[in-house]
N, CA, C, O and CB atoms as a CASP TS submission, in Angstrom:
PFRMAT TS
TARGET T0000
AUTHOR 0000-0000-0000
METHOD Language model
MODEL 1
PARENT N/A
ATOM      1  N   UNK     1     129.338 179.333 119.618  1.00  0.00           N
ATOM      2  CA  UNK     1     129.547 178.493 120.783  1.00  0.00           C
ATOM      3  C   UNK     1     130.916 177.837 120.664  1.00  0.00           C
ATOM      4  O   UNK     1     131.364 177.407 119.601  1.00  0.00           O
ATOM      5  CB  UNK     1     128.422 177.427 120.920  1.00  0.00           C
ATOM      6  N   UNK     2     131.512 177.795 121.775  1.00  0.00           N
ATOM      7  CA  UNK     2     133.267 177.219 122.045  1.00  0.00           C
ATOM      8  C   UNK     2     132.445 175.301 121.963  1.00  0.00           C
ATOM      9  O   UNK     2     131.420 174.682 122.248  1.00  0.00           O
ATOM     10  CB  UNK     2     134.379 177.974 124.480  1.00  0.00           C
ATOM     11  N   UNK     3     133.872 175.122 121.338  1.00  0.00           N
ATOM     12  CA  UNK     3     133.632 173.192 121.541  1.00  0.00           C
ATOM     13  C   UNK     3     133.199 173.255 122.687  1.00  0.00           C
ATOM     14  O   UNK     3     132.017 172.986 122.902  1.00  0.00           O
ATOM     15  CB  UNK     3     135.027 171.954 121.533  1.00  0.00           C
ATOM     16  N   UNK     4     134.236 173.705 123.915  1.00  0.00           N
ATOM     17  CA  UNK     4     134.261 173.422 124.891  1.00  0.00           C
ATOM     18  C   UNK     4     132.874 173.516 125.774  1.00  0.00           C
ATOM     19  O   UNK     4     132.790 172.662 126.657  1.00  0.00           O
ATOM     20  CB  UNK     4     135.224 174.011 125.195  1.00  0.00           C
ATOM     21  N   UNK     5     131.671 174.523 125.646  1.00  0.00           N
ATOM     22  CA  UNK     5     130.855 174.950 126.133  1.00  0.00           C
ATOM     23  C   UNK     5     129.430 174.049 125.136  1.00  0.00           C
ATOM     24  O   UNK     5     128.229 174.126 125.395  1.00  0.00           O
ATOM     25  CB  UNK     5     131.154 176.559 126.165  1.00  0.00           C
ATOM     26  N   UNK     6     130.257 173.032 123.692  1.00  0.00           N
ATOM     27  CA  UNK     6     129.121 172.513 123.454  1.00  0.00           C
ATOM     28  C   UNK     6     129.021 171.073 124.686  1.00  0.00           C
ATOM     29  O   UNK     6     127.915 170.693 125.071  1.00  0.00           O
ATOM     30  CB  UNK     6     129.103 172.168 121.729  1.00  0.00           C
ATOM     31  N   UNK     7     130.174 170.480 125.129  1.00  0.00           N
ATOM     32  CA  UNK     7     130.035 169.487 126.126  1.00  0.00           C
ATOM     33  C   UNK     7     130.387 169.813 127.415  1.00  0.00           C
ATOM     34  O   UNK     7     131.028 169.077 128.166  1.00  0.00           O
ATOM     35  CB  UNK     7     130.701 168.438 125.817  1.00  0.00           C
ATOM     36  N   UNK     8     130.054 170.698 127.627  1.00  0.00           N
ATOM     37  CA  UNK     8     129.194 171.392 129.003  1.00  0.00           C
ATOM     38  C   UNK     8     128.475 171.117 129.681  1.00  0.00           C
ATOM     39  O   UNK     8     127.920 172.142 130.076  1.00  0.00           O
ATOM     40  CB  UNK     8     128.600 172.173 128.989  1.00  0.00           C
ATOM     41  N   UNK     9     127.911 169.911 130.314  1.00  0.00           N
ATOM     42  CA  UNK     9     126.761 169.356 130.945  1.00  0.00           C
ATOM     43  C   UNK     9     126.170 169.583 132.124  1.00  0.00           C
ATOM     44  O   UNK     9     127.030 169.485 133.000  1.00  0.00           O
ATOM     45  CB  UNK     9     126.892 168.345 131.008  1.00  0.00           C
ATOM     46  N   UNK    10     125.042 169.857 132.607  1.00  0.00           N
ATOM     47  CA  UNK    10     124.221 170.394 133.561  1.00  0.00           C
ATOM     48  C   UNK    10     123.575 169.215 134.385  1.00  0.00           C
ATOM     49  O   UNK    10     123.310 168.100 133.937  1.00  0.00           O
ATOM     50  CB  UNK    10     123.191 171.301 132.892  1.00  0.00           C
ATOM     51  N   UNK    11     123.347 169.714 135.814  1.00  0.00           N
ATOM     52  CA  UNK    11     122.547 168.220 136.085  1.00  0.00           C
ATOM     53  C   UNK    11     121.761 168.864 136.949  1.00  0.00           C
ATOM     54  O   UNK    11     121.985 169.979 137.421  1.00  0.00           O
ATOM     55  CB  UNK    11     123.372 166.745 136.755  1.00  0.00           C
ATOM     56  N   UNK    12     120.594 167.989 137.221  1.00  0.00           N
ATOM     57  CA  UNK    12     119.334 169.003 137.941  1.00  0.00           C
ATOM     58  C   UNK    12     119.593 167.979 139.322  1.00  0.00           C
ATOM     59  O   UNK    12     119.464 166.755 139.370  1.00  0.00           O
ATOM     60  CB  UNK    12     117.232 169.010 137.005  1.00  0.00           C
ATOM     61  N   UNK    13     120.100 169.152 140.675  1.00  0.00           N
ATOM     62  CA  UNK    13     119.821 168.916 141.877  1.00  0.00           C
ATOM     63  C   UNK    13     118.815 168.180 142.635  1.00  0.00           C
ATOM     64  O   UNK    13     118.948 167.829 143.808  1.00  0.00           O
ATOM     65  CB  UNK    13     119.796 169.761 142.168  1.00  0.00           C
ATOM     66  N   UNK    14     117.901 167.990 141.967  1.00  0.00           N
ATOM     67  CA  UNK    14     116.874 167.404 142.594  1.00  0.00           C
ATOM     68  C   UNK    14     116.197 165.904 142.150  1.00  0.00           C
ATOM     69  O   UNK    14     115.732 164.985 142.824  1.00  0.00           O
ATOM     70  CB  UNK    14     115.957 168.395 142.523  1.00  0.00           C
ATOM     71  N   UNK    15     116.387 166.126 140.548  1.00  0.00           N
ATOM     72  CA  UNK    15     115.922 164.789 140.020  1.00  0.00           C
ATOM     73  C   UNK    15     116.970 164.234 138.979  1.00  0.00           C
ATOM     74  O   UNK    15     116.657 163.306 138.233  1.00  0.00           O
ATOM     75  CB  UNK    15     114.450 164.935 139.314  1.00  0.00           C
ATOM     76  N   UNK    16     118.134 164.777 138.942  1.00  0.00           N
ATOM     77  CA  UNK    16     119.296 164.161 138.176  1.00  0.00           C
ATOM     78  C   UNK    16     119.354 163.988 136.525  1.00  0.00           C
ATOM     79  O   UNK    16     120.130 163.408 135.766  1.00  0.00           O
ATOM     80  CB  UNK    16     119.409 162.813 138.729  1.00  0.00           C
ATOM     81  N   UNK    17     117.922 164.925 136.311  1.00  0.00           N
ATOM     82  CA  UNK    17     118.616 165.308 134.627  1.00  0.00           C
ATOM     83  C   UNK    17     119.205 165.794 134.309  1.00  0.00           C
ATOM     84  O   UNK    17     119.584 166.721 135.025  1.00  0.00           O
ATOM     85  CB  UNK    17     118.285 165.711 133.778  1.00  0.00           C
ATOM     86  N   UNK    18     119.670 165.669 133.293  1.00  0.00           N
ATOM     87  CA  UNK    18     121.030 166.224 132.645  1.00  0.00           C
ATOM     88  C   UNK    18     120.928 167.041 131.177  1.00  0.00           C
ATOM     89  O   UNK    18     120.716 166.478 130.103  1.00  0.00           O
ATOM     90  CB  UNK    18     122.024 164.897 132.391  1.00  0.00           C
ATOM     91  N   UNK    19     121.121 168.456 131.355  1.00  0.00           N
ATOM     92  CA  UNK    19     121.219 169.131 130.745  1.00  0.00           C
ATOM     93  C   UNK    19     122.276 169.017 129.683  1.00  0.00           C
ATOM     94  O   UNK    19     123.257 169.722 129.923  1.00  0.00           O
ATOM     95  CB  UNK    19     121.160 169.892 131.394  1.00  0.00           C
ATOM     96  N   UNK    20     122.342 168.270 128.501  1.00  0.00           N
ATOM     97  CA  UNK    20     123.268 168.373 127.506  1.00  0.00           C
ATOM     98  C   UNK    20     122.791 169.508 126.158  1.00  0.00           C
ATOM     99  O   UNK    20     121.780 169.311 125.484  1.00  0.00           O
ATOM    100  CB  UNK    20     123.474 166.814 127.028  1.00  0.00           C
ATOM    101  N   UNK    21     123.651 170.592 125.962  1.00  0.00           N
ATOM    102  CA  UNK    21     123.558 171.469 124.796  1.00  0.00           C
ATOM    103  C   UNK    21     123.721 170.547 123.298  1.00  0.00           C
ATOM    104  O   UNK    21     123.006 170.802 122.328  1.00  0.00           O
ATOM    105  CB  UNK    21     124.809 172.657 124.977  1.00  0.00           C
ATOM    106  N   UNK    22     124.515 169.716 123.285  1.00  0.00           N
ATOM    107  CA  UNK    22     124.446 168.883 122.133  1.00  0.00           C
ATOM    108  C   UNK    22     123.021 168.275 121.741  1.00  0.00           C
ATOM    109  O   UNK    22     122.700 167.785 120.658  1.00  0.00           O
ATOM    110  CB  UNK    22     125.396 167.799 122.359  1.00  0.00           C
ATOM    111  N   UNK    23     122.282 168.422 122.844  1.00  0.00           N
ATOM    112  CA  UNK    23     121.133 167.423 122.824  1.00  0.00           C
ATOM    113  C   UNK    23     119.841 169.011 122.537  1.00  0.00           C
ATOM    114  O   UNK    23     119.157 169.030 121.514  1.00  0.00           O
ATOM    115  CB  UNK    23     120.993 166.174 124.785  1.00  0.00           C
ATOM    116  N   UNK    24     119.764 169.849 123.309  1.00  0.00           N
ATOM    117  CA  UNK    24     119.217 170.696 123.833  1.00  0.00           C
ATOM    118  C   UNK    24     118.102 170.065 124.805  1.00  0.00           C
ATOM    119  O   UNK    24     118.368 169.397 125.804  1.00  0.00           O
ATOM    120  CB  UNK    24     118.836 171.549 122.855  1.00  0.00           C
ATOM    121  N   UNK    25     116.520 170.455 124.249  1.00  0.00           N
ATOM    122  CA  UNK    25     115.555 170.173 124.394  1.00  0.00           C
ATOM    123  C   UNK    25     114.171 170.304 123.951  1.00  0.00           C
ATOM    124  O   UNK    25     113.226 170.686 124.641  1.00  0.00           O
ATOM    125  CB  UNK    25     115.693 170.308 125.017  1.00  0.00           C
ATOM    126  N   UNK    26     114.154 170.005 122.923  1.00  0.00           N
ATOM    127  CA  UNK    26     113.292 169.753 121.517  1.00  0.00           C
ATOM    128  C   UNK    26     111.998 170.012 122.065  1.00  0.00           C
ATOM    129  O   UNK    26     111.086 170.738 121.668  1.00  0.00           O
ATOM    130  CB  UNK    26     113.371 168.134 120.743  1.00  0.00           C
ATOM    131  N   UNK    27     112.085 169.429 122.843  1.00  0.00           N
ATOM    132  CA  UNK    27     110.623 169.061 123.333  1.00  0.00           C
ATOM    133  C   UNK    27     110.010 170.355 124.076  1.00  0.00           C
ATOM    134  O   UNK    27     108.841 170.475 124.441  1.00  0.00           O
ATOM    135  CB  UNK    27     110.653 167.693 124.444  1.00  0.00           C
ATOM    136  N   UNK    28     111.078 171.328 124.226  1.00  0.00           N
ATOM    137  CA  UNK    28     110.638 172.659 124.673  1.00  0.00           C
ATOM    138  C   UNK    28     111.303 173.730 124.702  1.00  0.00           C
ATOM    139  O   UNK    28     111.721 174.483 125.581  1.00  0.00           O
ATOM    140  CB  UNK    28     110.285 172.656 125.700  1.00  0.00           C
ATOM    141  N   UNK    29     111.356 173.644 122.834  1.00  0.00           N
ATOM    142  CA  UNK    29     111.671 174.577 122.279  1.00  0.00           C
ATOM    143  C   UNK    29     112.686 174.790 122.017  1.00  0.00           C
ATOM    144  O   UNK    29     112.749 175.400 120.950  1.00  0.00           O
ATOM    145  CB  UNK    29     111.375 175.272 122.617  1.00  0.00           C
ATOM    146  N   UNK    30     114.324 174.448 122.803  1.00  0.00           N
ATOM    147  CA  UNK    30     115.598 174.362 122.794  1.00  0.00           C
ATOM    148  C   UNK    30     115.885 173.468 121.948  1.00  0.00           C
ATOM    149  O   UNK    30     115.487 172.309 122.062  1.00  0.00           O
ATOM    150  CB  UNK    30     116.128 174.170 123.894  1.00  0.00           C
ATOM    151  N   UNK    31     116.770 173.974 120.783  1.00  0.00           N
ATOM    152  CA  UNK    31     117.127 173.127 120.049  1.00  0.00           C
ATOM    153  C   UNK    31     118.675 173.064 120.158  1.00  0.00           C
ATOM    154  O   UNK    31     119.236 174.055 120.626  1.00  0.00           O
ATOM    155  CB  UNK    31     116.574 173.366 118.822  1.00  0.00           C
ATOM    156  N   UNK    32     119.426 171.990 119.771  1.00  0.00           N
ATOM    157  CA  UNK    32     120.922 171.514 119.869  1.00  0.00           C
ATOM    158  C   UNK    32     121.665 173.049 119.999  1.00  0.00           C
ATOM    159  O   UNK    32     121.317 174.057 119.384  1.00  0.00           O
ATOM    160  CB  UNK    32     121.495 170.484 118.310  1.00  0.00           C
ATOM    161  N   UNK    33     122.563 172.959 120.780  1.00  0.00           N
ATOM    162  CA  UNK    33     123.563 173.898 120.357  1.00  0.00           C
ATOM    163  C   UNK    33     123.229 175.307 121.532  1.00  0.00           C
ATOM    164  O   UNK    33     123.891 176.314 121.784  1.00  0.00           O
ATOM    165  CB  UNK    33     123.321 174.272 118.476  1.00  0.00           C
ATOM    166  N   UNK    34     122.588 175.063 121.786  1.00  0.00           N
ATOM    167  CA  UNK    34     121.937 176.086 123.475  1.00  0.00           C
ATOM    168  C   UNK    34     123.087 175.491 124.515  1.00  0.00           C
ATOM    169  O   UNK    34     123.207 174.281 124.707  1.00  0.00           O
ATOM    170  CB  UNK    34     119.739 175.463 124.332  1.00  0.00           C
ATOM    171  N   UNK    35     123.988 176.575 125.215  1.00  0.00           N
ATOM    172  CA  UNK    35     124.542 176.392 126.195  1.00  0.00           C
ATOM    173  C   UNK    35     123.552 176.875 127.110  1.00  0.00           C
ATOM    174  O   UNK    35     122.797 177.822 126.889  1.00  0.00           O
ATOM    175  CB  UNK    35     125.765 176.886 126.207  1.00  0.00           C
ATOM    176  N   UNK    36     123.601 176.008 128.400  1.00  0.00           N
ATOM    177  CA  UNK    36     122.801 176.373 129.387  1.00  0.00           C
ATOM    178  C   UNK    36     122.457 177.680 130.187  1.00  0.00           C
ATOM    179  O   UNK    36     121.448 177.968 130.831  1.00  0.00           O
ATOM    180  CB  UNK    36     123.113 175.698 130.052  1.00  0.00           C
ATOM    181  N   UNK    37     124.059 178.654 129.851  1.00  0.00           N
ATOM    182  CA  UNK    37     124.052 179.775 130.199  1.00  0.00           C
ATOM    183  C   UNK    37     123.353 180.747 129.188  1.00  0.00           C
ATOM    184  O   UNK    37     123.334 181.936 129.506  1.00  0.00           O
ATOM    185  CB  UNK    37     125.284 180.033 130.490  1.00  0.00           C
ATOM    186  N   UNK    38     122.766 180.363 127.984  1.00  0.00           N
ATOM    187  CA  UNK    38     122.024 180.877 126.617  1.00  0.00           C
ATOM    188  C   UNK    38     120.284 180.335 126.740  1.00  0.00           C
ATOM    189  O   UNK    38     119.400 180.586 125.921  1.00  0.00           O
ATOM    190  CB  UNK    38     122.939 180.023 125.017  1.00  0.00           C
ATOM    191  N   UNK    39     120.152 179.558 127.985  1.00  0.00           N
ATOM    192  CA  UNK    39     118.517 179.171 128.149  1.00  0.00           C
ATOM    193  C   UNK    39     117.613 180.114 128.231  1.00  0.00           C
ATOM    194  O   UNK    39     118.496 180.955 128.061  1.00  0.00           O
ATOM    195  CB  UNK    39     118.185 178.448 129.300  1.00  0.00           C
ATOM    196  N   UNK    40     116.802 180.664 128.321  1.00  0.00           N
ATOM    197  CA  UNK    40     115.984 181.508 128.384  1.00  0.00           C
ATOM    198  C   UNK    40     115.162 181.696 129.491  1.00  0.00           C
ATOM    199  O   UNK    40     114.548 180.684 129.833  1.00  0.00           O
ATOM    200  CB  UNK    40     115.426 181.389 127.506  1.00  0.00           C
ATOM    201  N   UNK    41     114.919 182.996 130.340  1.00  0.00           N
ATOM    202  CA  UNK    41     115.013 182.729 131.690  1.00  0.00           C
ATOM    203  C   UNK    41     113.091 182.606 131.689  1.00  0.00           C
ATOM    204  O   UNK    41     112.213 183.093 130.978  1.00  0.00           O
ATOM    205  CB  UNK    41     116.008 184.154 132.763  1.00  0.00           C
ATOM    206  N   UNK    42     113.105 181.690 132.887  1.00  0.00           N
ATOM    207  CA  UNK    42     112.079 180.862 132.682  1.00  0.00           C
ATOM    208  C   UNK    42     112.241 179.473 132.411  1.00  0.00           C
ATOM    209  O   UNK    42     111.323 178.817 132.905  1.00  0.00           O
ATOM    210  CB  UNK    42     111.443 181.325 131.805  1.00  0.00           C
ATOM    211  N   UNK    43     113.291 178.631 131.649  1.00  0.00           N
ATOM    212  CA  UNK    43     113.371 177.592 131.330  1.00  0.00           C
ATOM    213  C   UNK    43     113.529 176.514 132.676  1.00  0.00           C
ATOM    214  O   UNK    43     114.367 176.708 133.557  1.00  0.00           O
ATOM    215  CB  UNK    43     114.347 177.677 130.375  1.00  0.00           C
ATOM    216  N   UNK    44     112.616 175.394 132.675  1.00  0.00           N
ATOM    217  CA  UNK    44     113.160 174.953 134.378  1.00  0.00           C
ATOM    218  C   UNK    44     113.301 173.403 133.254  1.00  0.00           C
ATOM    219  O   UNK    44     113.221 173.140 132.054  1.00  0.00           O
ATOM    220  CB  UNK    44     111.565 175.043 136.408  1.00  0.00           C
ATOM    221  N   UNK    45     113.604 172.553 134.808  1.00  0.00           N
ATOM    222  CA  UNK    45     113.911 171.279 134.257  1.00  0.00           C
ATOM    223  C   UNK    45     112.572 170.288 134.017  1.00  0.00           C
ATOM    224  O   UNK    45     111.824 169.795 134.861  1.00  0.00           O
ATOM    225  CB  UNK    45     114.948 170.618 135.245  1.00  0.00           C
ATOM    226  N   UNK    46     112.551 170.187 132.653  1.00  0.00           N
ATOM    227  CA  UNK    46     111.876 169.164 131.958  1.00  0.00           C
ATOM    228  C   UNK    46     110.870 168.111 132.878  1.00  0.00           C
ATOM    229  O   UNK    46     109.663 167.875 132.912  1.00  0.00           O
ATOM    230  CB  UNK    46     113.010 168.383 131.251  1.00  0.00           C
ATOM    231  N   UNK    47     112.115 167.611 133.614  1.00  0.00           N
ATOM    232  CA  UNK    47     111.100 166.294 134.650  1.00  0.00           C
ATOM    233  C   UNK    47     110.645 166.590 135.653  1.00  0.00           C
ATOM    234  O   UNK    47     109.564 166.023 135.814  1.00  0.00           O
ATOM    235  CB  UNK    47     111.718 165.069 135.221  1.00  0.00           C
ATOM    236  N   UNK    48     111.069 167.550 136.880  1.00  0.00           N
ATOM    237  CA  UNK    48     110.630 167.922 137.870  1.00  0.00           C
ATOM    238  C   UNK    48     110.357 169.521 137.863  1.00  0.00           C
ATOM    239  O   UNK    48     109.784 170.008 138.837  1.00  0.00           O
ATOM    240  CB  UNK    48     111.453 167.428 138.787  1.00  0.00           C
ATOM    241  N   UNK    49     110.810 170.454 136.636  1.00  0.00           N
ATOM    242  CA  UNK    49     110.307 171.458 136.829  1.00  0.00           C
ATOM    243  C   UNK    49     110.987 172.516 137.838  1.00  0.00           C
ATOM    244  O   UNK    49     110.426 173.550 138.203  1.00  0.00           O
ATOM    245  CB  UNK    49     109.183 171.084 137.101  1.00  0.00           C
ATOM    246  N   UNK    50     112.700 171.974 138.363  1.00  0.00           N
ATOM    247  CA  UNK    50     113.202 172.745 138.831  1.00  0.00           C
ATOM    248  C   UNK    50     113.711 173.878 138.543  1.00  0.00           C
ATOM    249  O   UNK    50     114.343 173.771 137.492  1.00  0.00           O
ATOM    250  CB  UNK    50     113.651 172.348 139.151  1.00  0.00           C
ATOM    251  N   UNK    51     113.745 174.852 138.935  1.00  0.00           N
ATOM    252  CA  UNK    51     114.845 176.091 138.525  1.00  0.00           C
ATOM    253  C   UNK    51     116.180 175.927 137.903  1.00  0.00           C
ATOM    254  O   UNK    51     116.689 174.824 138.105  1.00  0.00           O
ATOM    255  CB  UNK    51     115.236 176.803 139.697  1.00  0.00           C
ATOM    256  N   UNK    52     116.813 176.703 137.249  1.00  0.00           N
ATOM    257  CA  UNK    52     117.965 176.789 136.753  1.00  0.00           C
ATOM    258  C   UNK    52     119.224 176.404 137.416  1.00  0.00           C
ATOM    259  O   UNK    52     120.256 175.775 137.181  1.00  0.00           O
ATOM    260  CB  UNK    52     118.015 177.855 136.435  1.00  0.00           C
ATOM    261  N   UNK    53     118.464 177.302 138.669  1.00  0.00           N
ATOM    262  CA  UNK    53     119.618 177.951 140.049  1.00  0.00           C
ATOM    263  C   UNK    53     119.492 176.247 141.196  1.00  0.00           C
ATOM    264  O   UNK    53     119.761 176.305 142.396  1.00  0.00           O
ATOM    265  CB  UNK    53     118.538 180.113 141.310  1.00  0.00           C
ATOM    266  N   UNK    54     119.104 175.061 140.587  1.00  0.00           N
ATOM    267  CA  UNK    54     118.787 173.947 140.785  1.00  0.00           C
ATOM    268  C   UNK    54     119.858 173.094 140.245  1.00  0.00           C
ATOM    269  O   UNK    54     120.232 172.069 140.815  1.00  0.00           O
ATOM    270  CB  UNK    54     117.578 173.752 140.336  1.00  0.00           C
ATOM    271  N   UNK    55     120.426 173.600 138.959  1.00  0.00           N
ATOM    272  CA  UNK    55     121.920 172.893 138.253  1.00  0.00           C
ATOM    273  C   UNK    55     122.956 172.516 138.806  1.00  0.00           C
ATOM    274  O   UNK    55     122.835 173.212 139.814  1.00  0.00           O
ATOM    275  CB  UNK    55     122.590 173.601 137.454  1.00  0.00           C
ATOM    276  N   UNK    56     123.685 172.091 138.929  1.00  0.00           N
ATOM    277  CA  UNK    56     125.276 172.108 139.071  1.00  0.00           C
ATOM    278  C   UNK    56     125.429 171.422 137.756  1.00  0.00           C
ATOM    279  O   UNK    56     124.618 170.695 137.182  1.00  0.00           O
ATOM    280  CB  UNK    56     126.054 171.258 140.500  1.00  0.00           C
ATOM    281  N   UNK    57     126.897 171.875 137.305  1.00  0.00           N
ATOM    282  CA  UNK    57     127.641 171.931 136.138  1.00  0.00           C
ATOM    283  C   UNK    57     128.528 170.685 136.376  1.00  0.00           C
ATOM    284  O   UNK    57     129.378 170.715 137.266  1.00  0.00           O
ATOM    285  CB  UNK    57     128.424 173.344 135.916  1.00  0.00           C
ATOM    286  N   UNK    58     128.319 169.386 135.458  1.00  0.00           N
ATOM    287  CA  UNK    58     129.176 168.347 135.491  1.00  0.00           C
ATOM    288  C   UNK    58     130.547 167.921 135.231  1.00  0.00           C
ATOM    289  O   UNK    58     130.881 166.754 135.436  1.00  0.00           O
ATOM    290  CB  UNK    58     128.757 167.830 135.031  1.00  0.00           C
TER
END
């Protein structure tokens, strides 16, 4: 992973979480160091359960 793509941040369209790779998401299964474009398809957002295609890139 490029520095650049580890502070890469994602934000969910609908309920405003924020996808940080530094952080991943432990809690489901993603651990640190996952760029968002490396998620696994299927992965939606944590709080509301949106799609990927739900992101914009911060």
């Amino acid at each position: 992973m490029s520095d650049d793509a580890l502070y890469e941040q994602w934000i969910c369209t609908c309920c405003g979480y924020v996808y940080d790779p530094a952080v991943g998401d432990p809690e489901n299964g993603i651990p640190p160091g996952v760029e968002f474009v490396n998620l696994p398809p299927g992965w939606v957002c944590p709080l509301c359960k949106a799609l990927q295609s739900d992101f914009d890139r911060l």
